[in-house]
DSSP file (Angstrom, degrees, kcal/mol; ACC not computed):
  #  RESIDUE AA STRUCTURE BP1 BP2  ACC     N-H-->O    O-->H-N    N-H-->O    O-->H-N    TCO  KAPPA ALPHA  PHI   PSI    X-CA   Y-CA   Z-CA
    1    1 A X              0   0    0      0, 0.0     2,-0.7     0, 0.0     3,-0.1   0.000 360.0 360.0 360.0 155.8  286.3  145.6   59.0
    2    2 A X     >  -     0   0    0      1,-0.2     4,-1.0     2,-0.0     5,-0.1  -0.898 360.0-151.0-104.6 116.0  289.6  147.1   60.0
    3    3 A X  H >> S+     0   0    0     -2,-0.7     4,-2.2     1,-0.2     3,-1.4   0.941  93.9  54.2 -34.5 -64.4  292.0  147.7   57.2
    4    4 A X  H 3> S+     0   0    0      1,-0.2     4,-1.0     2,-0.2    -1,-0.2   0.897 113.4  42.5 -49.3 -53.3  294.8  147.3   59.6
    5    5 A X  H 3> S+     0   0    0      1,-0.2     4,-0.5     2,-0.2    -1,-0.2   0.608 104.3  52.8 -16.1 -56.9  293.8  144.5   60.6
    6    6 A X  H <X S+     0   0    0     -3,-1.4     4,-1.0    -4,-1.0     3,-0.4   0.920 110.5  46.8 -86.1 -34.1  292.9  142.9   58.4
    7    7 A X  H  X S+     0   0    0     -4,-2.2     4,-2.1     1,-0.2    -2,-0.2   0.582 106.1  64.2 -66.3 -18.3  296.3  143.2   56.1
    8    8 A X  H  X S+     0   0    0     -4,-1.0     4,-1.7    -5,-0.5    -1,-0.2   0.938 109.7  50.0 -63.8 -35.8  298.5  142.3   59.8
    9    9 A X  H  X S+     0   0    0     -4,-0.5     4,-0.9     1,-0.5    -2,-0.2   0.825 105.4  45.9 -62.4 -57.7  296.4  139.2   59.0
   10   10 A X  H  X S+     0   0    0     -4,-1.0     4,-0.6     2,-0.2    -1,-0.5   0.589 115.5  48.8 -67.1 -41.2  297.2  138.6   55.8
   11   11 A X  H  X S+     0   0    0     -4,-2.1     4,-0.5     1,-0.2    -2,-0.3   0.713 101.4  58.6 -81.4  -5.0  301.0  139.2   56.4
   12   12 A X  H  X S+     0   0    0     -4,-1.7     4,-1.1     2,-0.2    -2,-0.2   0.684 111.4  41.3 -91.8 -28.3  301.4  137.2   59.0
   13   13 A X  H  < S+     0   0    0     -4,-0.9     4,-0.5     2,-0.2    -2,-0.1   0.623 106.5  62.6 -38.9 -31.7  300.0  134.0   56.8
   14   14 A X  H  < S+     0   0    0     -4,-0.6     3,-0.3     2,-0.2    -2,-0.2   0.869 111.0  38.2 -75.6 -45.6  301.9  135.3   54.2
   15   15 A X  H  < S+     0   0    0     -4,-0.5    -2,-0.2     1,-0.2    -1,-0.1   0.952 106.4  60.3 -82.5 -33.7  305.0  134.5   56.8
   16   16 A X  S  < S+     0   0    0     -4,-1.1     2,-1.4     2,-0.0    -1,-0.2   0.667  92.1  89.0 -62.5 -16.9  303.9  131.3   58.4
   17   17 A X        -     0   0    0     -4,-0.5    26,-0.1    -3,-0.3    30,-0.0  -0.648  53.4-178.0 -97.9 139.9  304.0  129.8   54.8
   18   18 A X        +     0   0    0     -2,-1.4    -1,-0.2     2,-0.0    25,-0.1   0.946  55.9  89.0 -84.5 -61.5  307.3  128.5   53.8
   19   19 A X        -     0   0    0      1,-0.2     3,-0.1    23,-0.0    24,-0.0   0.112  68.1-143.2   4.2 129.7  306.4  127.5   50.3
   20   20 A X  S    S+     0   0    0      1,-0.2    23,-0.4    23,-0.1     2,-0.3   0.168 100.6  10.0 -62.3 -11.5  306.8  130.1   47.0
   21   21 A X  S    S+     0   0    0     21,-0.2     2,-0.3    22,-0.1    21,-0.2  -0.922  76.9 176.8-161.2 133.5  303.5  128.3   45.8
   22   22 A X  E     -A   41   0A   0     19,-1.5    19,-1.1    -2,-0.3     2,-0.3  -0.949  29.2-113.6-143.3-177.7  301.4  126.1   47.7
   23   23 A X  E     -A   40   0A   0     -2,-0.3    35,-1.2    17,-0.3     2,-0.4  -0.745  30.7-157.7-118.9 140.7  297.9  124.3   46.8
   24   24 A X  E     -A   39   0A   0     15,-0.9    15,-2.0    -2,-0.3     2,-0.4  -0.957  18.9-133.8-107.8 136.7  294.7  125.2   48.6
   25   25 A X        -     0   0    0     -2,-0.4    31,-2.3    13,-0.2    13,-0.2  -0.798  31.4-130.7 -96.7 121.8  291.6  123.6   49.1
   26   26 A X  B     -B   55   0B   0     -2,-0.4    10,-1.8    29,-0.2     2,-0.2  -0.398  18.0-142.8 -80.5 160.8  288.2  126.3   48.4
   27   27 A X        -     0   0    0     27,-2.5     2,-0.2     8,-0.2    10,-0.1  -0.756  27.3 -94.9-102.1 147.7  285.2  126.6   51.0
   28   28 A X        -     0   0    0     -2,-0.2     2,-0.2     6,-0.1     6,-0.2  -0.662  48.5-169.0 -73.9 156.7  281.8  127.1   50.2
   29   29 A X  B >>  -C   33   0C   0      4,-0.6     3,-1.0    -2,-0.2     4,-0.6  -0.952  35.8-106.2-152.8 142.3  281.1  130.5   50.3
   30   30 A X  T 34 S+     0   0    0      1,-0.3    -2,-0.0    -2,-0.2     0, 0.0   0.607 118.9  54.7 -36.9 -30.1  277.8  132.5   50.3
   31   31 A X  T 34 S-     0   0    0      1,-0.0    -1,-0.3     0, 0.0    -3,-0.0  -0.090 132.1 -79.1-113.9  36.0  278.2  133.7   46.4
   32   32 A X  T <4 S+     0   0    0     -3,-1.0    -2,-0.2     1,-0.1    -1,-0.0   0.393  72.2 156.8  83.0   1.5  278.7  129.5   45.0
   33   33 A X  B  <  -C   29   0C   0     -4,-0.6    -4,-0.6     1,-0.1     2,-0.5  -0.080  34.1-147.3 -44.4 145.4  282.1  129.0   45.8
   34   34 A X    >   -     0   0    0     -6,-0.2     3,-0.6     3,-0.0    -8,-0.1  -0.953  16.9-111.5-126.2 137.3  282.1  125.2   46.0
   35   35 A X  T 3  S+     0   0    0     -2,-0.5    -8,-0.2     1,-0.2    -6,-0.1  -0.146  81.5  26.0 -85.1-173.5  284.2  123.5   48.3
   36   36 A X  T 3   +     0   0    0    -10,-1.8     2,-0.5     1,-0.2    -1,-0.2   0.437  69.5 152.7  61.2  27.7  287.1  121.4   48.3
   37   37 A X    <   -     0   0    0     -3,-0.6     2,-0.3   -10,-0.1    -1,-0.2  -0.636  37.1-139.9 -36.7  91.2  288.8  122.5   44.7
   38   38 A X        +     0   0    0     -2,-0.5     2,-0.4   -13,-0.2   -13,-0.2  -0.409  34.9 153.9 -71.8 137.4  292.4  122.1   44.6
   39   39 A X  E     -A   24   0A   0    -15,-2.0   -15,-0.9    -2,-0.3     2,-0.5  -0.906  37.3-126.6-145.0-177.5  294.4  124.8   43.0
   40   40 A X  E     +A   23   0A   0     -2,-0.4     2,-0.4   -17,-0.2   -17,-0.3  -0.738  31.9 174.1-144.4 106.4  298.0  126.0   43.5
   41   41 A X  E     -A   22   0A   0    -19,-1.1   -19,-1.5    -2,-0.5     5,-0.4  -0.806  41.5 -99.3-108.8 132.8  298.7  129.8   44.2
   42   42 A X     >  -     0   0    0     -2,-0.4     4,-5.0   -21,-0.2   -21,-0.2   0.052  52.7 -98.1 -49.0 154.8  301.8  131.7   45.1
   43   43 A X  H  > S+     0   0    0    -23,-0.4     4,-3.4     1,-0.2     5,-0.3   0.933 122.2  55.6 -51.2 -34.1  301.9  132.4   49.4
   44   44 A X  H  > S+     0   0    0      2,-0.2     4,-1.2     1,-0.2    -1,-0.2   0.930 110.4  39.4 -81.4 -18.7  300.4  135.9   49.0
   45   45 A X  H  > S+     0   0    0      1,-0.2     4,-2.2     2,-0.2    -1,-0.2   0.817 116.3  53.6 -88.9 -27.5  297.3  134.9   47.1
   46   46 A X  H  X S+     0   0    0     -4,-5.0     4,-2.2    -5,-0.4    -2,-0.2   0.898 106.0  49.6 -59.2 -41.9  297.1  132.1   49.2
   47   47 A X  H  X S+     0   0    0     -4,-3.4     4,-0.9     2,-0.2    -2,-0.2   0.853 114.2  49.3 -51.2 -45.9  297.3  134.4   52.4
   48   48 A X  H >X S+     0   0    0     -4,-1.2     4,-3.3    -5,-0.3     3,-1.2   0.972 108.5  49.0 -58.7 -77.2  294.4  136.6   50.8
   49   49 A X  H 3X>S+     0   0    0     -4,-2.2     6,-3.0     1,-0.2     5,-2.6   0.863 113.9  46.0 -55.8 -28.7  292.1  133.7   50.0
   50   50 A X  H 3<5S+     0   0    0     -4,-2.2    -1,-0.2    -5,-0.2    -2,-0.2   0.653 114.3  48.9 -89.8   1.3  292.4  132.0   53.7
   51   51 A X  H <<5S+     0   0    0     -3,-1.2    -2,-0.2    -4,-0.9    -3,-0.2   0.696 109.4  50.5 -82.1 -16.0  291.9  135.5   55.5
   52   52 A X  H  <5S-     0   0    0     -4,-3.3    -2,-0.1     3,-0.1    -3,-0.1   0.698 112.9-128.5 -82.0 -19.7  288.8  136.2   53.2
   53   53 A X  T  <5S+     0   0    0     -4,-0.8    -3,-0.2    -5,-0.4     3,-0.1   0.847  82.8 117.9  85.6  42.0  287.6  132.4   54.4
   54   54 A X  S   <S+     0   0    0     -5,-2.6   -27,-2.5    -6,-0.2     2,-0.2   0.747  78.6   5.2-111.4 -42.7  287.2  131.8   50.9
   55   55 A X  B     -B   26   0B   0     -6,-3.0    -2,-0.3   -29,-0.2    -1,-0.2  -0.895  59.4-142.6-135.0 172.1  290.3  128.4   51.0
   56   56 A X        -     0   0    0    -31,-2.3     2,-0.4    -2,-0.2   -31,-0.2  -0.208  42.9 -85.0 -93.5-177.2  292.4  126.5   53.6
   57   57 A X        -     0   0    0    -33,-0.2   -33,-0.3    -2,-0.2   -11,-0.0  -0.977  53.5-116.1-100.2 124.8  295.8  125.4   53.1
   58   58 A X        -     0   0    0    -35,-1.2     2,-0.2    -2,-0.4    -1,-0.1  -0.026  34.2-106.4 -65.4 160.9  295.6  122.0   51.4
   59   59 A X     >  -     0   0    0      1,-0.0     4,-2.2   -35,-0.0     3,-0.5  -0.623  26.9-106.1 -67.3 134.8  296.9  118.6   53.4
   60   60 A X  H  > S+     0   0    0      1,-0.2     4,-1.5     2,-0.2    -2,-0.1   0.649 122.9  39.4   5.9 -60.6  299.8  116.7   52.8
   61   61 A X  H  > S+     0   0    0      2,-0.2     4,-1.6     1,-0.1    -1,-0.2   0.824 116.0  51.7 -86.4 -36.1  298.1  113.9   51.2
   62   62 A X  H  > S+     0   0    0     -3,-0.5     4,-3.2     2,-0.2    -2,-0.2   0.921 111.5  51.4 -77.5 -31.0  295.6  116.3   49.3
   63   63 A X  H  X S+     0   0    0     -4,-2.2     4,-0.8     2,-0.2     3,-0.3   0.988 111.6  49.8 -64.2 -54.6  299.0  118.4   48.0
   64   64 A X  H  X S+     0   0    0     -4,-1.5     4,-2.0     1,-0.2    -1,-0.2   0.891 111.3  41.6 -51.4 -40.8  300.3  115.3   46.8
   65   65 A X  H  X S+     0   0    0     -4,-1.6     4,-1.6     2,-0.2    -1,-0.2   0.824 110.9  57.6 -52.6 -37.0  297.4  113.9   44.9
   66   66 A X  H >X S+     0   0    0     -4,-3.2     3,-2.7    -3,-0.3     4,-1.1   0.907 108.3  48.2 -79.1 -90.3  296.8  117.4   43.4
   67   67 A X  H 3X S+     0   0    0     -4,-0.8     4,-3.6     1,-0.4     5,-0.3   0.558 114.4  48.9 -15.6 -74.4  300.6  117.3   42.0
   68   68 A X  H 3X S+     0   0    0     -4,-2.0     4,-2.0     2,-0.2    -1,-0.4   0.835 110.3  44.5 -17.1 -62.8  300.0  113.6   40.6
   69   69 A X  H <X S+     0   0    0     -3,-2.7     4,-2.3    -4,-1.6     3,-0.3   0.983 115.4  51.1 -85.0 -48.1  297.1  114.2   39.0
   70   70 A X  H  X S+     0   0    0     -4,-1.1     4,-2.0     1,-0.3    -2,-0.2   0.898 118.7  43.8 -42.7 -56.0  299.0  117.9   37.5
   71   71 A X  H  X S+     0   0    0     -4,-3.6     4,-4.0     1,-0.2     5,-0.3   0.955 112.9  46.2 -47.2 -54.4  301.8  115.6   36.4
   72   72 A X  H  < S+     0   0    0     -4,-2.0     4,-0.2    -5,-0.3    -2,-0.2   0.674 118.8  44.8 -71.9 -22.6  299.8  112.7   34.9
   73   73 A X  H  X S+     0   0    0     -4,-2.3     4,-1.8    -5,-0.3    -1,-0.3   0.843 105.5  54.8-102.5 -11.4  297.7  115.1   33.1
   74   74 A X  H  X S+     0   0    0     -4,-2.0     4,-1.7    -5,-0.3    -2,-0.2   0.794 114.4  45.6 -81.7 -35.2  300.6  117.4   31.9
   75   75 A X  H  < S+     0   0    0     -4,-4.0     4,-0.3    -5,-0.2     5,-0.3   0.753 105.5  61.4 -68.8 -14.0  302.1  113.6   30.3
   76   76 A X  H >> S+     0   0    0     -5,-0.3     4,-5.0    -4,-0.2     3,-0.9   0.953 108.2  43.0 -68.9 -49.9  298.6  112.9   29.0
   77   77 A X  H 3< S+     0   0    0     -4,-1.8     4,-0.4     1,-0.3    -2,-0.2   0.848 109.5  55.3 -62.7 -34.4  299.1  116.4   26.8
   78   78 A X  T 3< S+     0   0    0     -4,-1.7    -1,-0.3     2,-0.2    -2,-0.2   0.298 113.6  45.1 -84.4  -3.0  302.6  115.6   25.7
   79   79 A X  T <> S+     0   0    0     -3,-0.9     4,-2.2    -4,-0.3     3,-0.3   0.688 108.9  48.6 -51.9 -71.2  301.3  112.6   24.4
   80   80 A X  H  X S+     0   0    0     -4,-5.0     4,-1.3    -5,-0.3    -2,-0.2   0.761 113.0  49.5 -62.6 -19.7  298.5  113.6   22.8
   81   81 A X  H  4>S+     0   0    0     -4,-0.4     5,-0.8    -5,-0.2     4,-0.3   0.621 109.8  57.0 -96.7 -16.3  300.6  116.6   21.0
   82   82 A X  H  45S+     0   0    0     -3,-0.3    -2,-0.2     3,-0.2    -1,-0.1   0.835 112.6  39.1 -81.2 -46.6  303.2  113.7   20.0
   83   83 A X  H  <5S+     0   0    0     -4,-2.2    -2,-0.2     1,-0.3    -3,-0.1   0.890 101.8  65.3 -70.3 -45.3  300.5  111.8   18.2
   84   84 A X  T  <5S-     0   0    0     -4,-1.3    -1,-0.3    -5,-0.2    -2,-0.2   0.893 107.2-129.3 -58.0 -28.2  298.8  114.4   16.8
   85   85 A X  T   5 +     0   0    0     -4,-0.3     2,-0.7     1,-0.3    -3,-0.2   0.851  44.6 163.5 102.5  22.6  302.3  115.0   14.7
   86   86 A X      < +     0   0    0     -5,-0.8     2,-0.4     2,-0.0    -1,-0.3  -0.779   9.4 174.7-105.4 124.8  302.6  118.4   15.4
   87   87 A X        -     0   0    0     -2,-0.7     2,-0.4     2,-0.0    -5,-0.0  -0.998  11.4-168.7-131.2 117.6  306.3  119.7   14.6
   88   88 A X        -     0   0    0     -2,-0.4     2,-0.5     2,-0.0    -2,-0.0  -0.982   3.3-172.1-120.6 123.3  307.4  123.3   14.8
   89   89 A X        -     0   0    0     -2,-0.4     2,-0.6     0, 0.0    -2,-0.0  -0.925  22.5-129.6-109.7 141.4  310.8  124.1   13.3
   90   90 A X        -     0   0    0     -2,-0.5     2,-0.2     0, 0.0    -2,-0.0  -0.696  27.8-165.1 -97.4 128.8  312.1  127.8   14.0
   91   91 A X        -     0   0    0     -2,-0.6     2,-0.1     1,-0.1     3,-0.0  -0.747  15.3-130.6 -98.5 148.7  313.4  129.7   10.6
   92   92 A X     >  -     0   0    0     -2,-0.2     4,-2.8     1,-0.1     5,-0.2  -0.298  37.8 -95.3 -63.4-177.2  315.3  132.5   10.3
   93   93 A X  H  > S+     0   0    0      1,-0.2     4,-2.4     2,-0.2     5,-0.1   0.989 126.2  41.8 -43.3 -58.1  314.2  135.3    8.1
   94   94 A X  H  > S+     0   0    0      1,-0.2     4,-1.0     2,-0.2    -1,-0.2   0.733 110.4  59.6 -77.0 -14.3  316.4  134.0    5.0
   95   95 A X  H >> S+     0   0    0      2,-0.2     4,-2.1     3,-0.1     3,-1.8   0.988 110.4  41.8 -30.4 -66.0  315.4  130.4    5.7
   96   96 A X  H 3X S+     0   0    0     -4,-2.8     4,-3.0     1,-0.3     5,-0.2   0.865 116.4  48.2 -49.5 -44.4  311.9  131.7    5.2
   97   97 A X  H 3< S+     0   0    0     -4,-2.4     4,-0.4     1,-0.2    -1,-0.3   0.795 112.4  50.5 -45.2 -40.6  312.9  133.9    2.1
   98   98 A X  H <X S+     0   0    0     -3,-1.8     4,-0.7    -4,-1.0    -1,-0.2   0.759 111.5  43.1-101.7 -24.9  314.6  131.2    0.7
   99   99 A X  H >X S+     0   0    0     -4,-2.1     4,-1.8     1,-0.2     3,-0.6   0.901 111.1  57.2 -82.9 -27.9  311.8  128.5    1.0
  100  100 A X  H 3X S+     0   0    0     -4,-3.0     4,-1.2     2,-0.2    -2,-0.2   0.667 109.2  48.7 -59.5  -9.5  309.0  131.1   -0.2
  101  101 A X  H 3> S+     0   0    0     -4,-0.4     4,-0.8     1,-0.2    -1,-0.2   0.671 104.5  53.0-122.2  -2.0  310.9  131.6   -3.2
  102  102 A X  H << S+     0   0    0     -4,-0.7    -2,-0.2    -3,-0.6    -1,-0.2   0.708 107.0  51.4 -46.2 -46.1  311.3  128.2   -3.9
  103  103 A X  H  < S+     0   0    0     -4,-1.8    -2,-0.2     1,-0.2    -3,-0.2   0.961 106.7  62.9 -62.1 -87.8  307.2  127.4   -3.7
  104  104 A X  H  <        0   0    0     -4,-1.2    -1,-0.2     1,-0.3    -2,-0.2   0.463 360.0 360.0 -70.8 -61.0  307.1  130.4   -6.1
  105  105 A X     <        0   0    0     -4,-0.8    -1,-0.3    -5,-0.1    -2,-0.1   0.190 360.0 360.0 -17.1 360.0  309.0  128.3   -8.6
């Protein structure tokens, strides 16, 4: 393969996307890649992975669905971390000092 080439290739994807991040859709590929895995990767990794013929650039309708589901599962967790009761308050040092030495008491 031709180095030069192959990196013209790769920048010239790199320009046609407008996007700072956009979702791709995987290919099979000889070594198990399994297709049709949505993920969401900055343009240049995206440029890389559809000149290696490893993903596509994802659809309209598949970029929205992938973003839904990311949303809907990112409220699932903030749920679940609400229930669970989990509270972090941030101390300063002499906060800390002042409550260890209280417990000692």
């Amino acid at each position: 393969m031709d180095l030069r080439n192959y990196f013209q290739k790769m920048r010239q994807i790199e320009s046609e996307i407008a996007e700072t991040y956009v979702v791709v859709s995987s290919l099979d590929t000889p070594d198990g890649g399994k297709s049709g895995q949505l993920t969401e990767v900055s343009r240049a990794v995206a440029a890389k992975l559809i000149v290696d013929l490893r993903a596509r650039l994802a659809t309209a309708e598949e970029t929205r669905e992938y973003k839904e589901r990311a949303e809907r599962l990112r409220l699932e967790a903030e749920q679940a971390a609400a229930k669970a009761g989990m509270h972090f308050t941030l101390l300063t040092e002499q906060e800390s000092r002042a409550l260890r030495s209280r417990n000692k008491s």
